[in-house]
C-alpha positions in Angstrom: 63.2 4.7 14.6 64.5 1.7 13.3 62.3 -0.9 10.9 63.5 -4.6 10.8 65.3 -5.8 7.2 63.8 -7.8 5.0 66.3 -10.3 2.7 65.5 -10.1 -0.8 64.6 -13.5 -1.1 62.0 -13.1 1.5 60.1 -10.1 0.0 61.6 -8.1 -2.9 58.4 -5.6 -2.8 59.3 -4.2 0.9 60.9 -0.7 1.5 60.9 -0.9 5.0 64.9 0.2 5.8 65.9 1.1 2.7 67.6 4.1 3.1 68.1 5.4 -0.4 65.3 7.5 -1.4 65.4 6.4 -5.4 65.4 2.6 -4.5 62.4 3.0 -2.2 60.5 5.1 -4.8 61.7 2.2 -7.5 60.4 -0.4 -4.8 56.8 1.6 -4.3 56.3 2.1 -8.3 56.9 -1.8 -8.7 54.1 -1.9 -5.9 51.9 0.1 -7.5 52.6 -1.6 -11.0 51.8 -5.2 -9.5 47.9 -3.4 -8.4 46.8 -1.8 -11.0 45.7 -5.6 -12.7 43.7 -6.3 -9.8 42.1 -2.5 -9.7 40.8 -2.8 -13.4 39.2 -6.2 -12.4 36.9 -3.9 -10.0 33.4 -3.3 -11.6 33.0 0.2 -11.4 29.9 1.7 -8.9 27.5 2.1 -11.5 27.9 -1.2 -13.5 27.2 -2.7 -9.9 24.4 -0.8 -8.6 22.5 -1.8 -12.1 23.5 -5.3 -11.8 22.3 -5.1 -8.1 19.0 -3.5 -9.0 18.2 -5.9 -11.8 18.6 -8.7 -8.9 16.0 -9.2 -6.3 16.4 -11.9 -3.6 14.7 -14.9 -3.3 11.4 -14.9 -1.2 12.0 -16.8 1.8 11.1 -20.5 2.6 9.6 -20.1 5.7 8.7 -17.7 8.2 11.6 -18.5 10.8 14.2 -17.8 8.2 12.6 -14.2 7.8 14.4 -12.1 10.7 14.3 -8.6 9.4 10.7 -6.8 8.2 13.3 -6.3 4.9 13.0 -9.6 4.2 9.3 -10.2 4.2 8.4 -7.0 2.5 10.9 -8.6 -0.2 8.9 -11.5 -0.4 5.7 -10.2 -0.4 7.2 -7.7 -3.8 8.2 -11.2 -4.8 5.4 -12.8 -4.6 2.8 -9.7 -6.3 4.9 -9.9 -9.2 4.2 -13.9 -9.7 0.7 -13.4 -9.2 0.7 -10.7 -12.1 2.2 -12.6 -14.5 1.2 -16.4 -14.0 -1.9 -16.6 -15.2 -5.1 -18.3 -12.6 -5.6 -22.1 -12.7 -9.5 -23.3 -13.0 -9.4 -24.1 -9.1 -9.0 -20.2 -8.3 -12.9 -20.1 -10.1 -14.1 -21.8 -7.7 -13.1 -19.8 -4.7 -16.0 -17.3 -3.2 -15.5 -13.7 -4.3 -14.8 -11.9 -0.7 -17.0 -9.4 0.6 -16.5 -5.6 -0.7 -16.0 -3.1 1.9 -18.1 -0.5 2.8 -15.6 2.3 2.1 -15.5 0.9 -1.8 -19.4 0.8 -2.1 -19.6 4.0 -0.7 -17.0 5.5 -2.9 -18.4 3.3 -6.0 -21.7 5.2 -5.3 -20.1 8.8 -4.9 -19.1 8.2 -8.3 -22.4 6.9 -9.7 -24.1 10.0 -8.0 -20.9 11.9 -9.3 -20.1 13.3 -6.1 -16.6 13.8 -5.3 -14.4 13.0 -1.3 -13.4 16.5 -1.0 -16.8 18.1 -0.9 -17.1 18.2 3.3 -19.5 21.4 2.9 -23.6 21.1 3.5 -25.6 21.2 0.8 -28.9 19.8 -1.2 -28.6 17.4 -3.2 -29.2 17.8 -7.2 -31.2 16.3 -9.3 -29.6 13.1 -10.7 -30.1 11.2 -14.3 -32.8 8.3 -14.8 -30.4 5.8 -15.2 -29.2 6.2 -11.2 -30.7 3.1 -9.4 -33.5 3.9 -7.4 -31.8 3.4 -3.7 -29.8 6.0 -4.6 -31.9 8.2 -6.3 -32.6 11.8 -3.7 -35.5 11.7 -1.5 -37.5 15.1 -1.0 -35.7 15.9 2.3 -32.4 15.4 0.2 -33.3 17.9 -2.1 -34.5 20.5 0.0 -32.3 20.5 3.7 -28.8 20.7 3.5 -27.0 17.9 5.4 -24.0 16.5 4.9 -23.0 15.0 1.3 -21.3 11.7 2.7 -25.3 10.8 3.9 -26.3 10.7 0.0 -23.8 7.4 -0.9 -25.6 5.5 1.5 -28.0 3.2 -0.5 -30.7 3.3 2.5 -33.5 6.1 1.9 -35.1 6.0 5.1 -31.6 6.2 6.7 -30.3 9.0 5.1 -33.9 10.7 5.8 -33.6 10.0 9.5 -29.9 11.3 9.4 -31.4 15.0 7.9 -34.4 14.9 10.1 -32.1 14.2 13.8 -28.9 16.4 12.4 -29.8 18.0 16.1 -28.8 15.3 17.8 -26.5 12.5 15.7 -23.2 13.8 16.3 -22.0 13.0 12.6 -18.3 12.5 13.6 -19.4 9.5 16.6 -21.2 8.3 13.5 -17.9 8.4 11.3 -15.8 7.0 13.7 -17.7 3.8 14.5 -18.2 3.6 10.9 -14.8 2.9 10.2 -13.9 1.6 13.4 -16.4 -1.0 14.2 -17.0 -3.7 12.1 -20.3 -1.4 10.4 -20.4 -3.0 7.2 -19.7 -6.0 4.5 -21.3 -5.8 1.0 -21.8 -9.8 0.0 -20.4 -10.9 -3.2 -22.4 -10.7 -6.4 -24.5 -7.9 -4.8 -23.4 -4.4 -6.5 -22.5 -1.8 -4.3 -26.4 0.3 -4.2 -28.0 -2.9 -3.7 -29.4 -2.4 -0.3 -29.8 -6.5 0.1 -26.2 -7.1 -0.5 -25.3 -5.0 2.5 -24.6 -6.8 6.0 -24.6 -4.6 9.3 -22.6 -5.7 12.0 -24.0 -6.6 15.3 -22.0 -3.8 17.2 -22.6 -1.6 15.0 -26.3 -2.4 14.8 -27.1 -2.3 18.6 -25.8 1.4 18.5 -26.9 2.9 14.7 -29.5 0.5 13.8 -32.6 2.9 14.4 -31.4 5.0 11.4 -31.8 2.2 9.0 -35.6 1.4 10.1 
């Protein structure tokens, strides 16, 4: 094998053909002395993966400049975190409050009745304190049948009446499913969630559930 020379005034750093062992090991530590500058200039893995966690990306001006789901996750981070710290103009007041879902007023009266999501099991329902609002408070049927709990949030007496009295033939899960599903539900703003005013049925829903609510 034979490598091409290299003049000394054209490159004093190559080794290529030089036939003495202690020149070319002479010619590699002058290499490796010339190197080791430019190694310690390298920030070390840790001091960069701090300063790149400390660093989030800019969100992104417009939607066509967003190519990767990356990107607009990052912007949508980016943008919570300006909403949490700057604080709301007057104009924001002025905005309407949007509707609540069912699934909150239904939880919010689970916990005002203090029932809890992972009871699935029939039973009667208890007695409950004075201070319960009244669309919520147990009808007699309630507190003798067993049915399921998830009927008892509902702030509609007649309707969770109807739902002990046909358990024979509502098939609770086509119930369920259409609840959350359809478009069942909205609970208007400044109505709380066992206000039986504040609640809106949708019309799909309606045509298909509405008998239980009269």
């Amino acid at each position: 094998m034979v490598f091409s020379r290299y003049s000394q005034d054209e490159d004093k750093s190559a080794w290529y053909g030089v036939e003495d062992p202690k020149k070319r090991k002479q010619i590699q530590d002058r290499i490796a002395q010339r190197q080791r500058p430019a190694i310690k200039n390298i920030p070390d893995a840790s001091s960069s993966s701090s300063t790149a966690s400390s660093w989030s990306s800019p969100p992104c001006s417009s939607q066509s400049s967003c190519s990767s789901p990356g990107a607009e996750l990052s912007s949508d981070s980016h943008a919570l975190q300006i909403m949490t710290v700057v604080p709301m103009t007057v104009d924001h007041s002025l905005l309407h409050d949007p509707c609540v879902s069912a699934y909150t007023a239904l939880f919010q009266n689970g916990i005002i009745l203090g029932l809890t999501c992972g009871t699935c099991i029939a039973s009667k329902m208890h007695r409950v304190p004075d201070h319960v609002p009244d669309s919520l408070k147990p009808t007699a049927k309630q507190m003798v049948a067993l049915h399921h709990p998830w009927i008892d949030r509902f702030p509609f007496p007649k309707m969770r009446d109807h739902c002990i009295e046909l358990d024979a033939i509502i098939d609770s899960e086509e119930f369920l499913y259409d609840l959350f599903m359809m478009r069942s539900f909205d609970v208007l703003p400044g109505f709380a969630s066992y206000d039986p005013k504040g609640w809106r049925m949708g019309t799909e829903f309606a045509k298909k559930w509405g008998y239980l609510f009269y």
